[in-house]
Kinemage of the C-alpha trace (Angstrom):
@kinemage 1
@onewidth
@group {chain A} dominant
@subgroup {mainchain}
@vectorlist {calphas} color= white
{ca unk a 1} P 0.000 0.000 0.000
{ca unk a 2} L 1.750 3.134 -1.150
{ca unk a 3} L 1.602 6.857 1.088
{ca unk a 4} L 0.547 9.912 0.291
{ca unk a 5} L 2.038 13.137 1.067
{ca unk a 6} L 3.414 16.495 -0.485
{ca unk a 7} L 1.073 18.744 -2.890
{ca unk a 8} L -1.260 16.915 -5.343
{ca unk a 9} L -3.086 18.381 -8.168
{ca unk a 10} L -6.773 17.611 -7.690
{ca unk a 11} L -6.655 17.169 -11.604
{ca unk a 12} L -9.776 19.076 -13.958
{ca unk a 13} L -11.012 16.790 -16.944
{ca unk a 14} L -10.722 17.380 -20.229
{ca unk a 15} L -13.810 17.995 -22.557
{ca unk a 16} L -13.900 17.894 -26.416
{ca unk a 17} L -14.750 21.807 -27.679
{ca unk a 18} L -18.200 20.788 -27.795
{ca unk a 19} L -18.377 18.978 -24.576
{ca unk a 20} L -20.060 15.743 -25.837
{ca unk a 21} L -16.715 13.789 -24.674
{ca unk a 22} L -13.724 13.628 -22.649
{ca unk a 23} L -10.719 14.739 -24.652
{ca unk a 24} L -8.154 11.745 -23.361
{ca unk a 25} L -5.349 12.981 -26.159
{ca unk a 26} L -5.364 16.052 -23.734
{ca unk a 27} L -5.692 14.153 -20.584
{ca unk a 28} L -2.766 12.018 -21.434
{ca unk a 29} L -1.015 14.981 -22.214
{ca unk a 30} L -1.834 16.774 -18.776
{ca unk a 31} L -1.091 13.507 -16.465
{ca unk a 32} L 2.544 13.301 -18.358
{ca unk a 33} L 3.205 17.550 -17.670
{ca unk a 34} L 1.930 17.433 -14.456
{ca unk a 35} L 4.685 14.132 -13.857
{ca unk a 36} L 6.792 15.853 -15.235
{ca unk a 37} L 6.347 18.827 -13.480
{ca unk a 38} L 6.641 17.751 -9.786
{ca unk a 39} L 3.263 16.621 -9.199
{ca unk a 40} L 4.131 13.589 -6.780
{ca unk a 41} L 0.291 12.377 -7.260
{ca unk a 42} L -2.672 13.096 -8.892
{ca unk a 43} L -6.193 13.045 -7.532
{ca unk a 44} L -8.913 12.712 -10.476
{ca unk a 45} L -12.757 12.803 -10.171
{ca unk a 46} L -12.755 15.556 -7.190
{ca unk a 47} L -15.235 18.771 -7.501
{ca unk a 48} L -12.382 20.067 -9.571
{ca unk a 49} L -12.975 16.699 -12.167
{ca unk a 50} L -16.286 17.728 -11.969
{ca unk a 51} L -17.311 13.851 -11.050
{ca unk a 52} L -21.397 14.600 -10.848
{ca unk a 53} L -20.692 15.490 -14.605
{ca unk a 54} L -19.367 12.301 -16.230
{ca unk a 55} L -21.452 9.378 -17.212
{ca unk a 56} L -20.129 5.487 -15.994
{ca unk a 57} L -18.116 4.932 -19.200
{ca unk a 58} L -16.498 8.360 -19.209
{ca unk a 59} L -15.541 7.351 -15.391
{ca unk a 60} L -14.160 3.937 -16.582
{ca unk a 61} L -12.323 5.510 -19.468
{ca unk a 62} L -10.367 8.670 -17.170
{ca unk a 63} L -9.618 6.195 -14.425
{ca unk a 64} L -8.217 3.599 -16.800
{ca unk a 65} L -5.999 6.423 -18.620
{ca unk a 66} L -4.580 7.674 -15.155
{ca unk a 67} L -3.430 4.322 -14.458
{ca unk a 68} L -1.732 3.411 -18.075
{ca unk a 69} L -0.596 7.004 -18.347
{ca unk a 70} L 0.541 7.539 -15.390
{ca unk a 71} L 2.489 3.803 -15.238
{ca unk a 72} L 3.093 3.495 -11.327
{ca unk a 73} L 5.274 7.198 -11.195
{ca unk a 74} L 3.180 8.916 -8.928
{ca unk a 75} L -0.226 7.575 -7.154
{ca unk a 76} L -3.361 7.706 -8.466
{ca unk a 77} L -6.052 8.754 -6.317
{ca unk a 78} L -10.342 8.208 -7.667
{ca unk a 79} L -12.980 10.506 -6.567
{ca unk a 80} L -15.909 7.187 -5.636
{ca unk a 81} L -18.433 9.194 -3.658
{ca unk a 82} L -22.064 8.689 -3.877
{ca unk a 83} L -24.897 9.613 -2.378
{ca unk a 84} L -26.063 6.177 -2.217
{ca unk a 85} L -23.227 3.841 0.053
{ca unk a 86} L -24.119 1.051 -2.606
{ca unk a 87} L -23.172 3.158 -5.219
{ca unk a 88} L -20.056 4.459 -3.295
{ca unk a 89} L -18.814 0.571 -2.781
{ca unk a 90} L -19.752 0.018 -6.729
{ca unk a 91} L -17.782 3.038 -7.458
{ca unk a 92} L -14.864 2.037 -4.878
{ca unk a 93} L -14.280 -1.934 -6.149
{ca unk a 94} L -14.577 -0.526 -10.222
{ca unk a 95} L -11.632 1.887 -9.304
{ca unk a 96} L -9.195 -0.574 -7.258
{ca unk a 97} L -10.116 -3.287 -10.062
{ca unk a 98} L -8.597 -0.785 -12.953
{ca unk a 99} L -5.696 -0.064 -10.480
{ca unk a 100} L -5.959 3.278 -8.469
{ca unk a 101} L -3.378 3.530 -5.623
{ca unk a 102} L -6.288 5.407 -3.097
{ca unk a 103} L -9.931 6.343 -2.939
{ca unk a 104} L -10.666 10.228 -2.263
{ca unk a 105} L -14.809 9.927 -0.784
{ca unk a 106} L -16.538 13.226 0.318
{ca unk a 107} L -19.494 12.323 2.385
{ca unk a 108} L -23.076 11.936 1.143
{ca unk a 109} L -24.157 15.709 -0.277
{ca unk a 110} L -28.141 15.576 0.280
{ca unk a 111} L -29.205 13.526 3.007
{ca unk a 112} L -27.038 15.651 6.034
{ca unk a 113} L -26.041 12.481 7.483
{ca unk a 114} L -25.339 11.643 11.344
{ca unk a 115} L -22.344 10.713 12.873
{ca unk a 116} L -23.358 7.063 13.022
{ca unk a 117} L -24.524 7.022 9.530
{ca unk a 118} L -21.463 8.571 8.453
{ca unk a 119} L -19.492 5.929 10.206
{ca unk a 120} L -21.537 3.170 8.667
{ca unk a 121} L -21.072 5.000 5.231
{ca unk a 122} L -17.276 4.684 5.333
{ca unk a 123} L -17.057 1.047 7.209
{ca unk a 124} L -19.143 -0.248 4.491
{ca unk a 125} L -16.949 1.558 1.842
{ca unk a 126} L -13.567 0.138 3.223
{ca unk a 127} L -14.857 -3.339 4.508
{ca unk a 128} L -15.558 -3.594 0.564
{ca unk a 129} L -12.153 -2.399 -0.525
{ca unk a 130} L -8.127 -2.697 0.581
{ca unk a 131} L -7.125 0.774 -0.966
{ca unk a 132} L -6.134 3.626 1.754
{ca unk a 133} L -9.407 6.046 2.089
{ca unk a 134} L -8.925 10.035 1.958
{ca unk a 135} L -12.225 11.555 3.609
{ca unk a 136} L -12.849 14.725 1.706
{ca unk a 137} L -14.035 17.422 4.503
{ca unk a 138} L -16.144 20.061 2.435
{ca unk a 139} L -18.984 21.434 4.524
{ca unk a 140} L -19.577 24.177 1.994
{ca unk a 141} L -20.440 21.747 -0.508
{ca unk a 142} L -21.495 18.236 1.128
{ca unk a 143} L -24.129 19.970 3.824
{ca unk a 144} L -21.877 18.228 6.313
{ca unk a 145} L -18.957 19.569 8.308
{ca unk a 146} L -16.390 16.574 9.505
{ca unk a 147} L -15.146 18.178 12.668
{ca unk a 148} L -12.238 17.005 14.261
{ca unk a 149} L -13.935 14.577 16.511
{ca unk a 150} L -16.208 12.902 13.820
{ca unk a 151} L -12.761 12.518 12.033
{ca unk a 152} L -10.762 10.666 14.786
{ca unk a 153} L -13.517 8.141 15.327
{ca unk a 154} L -13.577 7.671 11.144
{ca unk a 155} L -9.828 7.242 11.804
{ca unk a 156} L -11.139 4.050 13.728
{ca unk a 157} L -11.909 2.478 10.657
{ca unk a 158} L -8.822 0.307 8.654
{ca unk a 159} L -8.599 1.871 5.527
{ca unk a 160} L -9.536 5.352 6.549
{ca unk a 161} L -6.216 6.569 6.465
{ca unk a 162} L -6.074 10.491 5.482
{ca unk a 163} L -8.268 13.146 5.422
{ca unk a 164} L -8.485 16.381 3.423
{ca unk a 165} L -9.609 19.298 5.046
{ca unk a 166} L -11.082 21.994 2.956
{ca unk a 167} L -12.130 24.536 6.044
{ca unk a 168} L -10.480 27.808 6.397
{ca unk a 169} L -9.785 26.922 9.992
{ca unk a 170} L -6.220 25.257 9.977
{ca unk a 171} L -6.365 24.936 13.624
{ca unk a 172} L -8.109 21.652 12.360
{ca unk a 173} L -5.279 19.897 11.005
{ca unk a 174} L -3.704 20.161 14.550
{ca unk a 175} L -6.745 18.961 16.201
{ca unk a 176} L -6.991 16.098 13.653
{ca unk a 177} L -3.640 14.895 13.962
{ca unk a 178} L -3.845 14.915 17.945
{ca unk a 179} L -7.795 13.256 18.236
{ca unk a 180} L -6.741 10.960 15.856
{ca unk a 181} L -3.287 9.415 17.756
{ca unk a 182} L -2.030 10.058 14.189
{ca unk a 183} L -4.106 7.766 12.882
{ca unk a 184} L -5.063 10.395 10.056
{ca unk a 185} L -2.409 11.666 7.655
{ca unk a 186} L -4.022 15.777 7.365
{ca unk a 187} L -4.028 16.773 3.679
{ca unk a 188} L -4.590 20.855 2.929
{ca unk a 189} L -8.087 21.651 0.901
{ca unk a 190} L -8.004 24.880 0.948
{ca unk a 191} L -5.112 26.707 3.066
{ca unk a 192} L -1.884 24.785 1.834
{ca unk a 193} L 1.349 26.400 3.207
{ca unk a 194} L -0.931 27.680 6.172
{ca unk a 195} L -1.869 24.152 6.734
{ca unk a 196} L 1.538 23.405 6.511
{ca unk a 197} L 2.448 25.194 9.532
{ca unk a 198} L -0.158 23.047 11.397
{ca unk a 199} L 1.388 19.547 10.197
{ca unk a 200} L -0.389 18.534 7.601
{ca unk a 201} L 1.536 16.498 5.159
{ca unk a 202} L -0.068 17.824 1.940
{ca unk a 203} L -2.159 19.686 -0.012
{ca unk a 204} L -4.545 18.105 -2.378
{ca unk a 205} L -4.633 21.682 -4.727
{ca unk a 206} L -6.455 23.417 -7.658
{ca unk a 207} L -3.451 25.958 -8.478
{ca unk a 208} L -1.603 22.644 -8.887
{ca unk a 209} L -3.394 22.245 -12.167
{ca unk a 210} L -1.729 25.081 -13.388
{ca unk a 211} L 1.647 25.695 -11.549
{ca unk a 212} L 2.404 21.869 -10.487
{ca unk a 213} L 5.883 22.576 -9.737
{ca unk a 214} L 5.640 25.422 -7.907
{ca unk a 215} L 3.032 23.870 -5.145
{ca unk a 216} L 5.073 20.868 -5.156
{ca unk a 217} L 7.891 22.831 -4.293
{ca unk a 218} L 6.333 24.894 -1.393
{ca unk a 219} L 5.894 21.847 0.772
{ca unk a 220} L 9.115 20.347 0.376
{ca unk a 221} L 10.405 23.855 1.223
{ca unk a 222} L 8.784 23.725 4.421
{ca unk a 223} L 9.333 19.718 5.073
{ca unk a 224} L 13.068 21.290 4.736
{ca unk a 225} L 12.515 23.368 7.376
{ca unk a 226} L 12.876 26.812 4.771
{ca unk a 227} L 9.930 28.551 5.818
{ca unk a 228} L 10.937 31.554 4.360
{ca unk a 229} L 11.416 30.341 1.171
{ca unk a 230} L 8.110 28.399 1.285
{ca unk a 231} L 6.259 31.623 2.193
{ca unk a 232} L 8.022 33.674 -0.702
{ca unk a 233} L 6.908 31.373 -3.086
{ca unk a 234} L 3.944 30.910 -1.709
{ca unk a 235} L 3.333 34.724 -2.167
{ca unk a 236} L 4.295 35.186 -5.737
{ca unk a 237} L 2.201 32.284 -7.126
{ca unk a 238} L -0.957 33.386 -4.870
{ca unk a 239} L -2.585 35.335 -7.786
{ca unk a 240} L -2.979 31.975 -9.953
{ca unk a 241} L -4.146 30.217 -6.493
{ca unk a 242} L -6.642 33.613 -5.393
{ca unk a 243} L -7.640 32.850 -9.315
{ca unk a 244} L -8.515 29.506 -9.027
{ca unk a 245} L -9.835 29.783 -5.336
{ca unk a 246} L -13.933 31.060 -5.703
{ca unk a 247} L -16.326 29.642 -6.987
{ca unk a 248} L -14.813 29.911 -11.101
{ca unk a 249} L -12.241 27.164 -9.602
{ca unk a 250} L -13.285 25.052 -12.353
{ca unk a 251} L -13.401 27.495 -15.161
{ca unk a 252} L -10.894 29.691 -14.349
{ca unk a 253} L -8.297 26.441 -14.058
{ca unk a 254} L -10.059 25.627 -17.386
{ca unk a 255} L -9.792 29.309 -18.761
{ca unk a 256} L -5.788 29.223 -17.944
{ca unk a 257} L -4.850 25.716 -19.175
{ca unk a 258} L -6.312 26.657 -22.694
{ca unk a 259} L -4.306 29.549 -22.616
{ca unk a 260} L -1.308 28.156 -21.733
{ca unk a 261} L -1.992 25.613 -25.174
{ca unk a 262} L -3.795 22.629 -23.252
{ca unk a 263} L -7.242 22.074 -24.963
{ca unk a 264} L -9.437 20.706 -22.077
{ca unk a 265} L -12.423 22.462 -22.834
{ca unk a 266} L -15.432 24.462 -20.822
{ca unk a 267} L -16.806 22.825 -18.025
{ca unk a 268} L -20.297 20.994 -18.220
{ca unk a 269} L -23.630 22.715 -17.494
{ca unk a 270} L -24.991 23.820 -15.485
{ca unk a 271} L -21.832 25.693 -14.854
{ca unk a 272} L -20.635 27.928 -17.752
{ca unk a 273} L -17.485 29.011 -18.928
{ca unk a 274} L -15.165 31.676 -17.560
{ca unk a 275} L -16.925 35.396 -17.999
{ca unk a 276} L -14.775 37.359 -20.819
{ca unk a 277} L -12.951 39.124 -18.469
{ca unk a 278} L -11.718 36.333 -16.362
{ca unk a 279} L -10.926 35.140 -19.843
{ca unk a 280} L -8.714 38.210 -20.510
{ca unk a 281} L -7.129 37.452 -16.955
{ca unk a 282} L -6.166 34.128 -17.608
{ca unk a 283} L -4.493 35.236 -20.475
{ca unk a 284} L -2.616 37.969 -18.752
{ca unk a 285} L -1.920 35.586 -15.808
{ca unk a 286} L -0.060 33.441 -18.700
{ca unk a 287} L 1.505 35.973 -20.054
{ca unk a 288} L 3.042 37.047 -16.660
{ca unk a 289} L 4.189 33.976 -15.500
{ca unk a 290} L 5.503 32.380 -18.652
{ca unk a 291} L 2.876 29.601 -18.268
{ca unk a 292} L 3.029 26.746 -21.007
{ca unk a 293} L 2.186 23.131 -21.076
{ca unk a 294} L 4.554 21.878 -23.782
{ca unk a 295} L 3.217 19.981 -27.089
């Protein structure tokens, strides 16, 4: 069972120009630059893959092209959630059978689940799997906040194994890490370097998408003990991650990876493309940091 840790790119997916299809010449393309780039894993089917958005065969079809593409240099991660546990543990066995390294599950969106049914929810998930579990923590999306005592007794469970924790309270990776005897390995959601500072061990990331390298490099700056150099960084890439970081974070990422020559597409309705000028500002953000993804 491999480990996770450092800054991974919680990847977009690539549409055709008319949307009708997933565009896997590009998303070949991205999993090899983002490799290539310092990404040191890869976390597909996440709000940022837009996973409500993709029917069963497109899911089949990205999962088995991060797998081949990716060939066992970084680990894969696969967004299974469901609203449904039955369709969670479907989702969760069709992903370890095509050869995912780890399973990232946000709890069930609509239903505002208990403590007791979120325990059952993940129990049943990893009794029906051996892959490590991340527990995605995103109260302003899944109508449920996992607060740092709900997480150590998830932690309980054998594969639950990391969480990430997209609150802007990074006092929470602290509390995490101490509730949980360390039984939970505290990714960043939102706040990377601050959650840094707290302990966590990584940062599953949207600016990733677009400066893989550069997030990579800001936790193994502070894993080195370099704060300072961490925090510069940190500071002169936080216009692409303030860009990426409201609620555009799938089509402004979109909006800058076709400008820097990647052809992934607009998202999928109901959300719409970048406005014209977030368009222009992709461009300009670019422009200004030499962005490219090479051909």
């Amino acid at each position: 069972m491999r480990t996770f840790e450092g800054s991974y790119a919680v990847c977009i997916t690539p549409f055709t120009e008319d949307g009708d299809g997933v565009n896997y010449s590009s998303l070949r393309r991205y999993i090899d630059w983002q490799i290539a780039g310092g990404s040191p894993g890869l976390v597909f089917l996440g709000s940022t893959g837009e996973f409500l958005s993709v029917s069963d065969e497109e899911r089949v079809g990205i999962t088995e092209t991060a797998v081949k593409t990716a060939a066992g240099r970084v680990p894969i991660l696969m967004g299974t959630a469901a609203e449904d546990t039955r369709e969670a543990v479907r989702l969760s066995r069709q992903a370890e059978a095509l050869g995912v390294d780890g399973l990232m599950i946000i709890p069930p969106f609509y239903s505002s689940p208990t403590e007791d049914e979120l325990y059952r929810h993940y129990k049943t998930i990893s009794d029906a799997v051996s892959l490590p579990i991340m527990v995605y923590n995103n109260p302003a999306t899944a109508n449920v906040d996992l607060l740092p005592p709900v997480l150590a007794r998830l932690a309980e469970i054998e594969n639950v194994r990391y969480v990430k924790e997209s609150t802007m309270d990074v006092t929470r990776v602290r509390d995490i890490a101490l509730l949980s005897g360390g039984k939970l390995t505290v990714f960043g959601g939102i706040m990377g370097f601050e959650s840094f500072l707290e302990g966590a061990k990584g940062w599953v990331s949207v600016a990733s998408n677009v400066v893989p390298r550069e997030t990579a490099d800001i936790y193994n700056l502070v894993k080195a003990g370099n704060i300072r150099g961490a925090w510069d960084l940190y500071l002169r890439i936080l216009p692409i991650i303030r860009f990426v970081g409201g609620i555009w974070y799938v089509g402004g990422t979109k909006a800058l990876l076709n400008a820097m020559g990647l052809p992934v597409g607009n998202p999928r309705p109901p959300r719409l493309p970048a406005p014209d000028p977030m368009q222009d500002q992709a461009k300009t953000l670019v422009r200004q940091f030499g962005l490219a993804v090479p051909q």
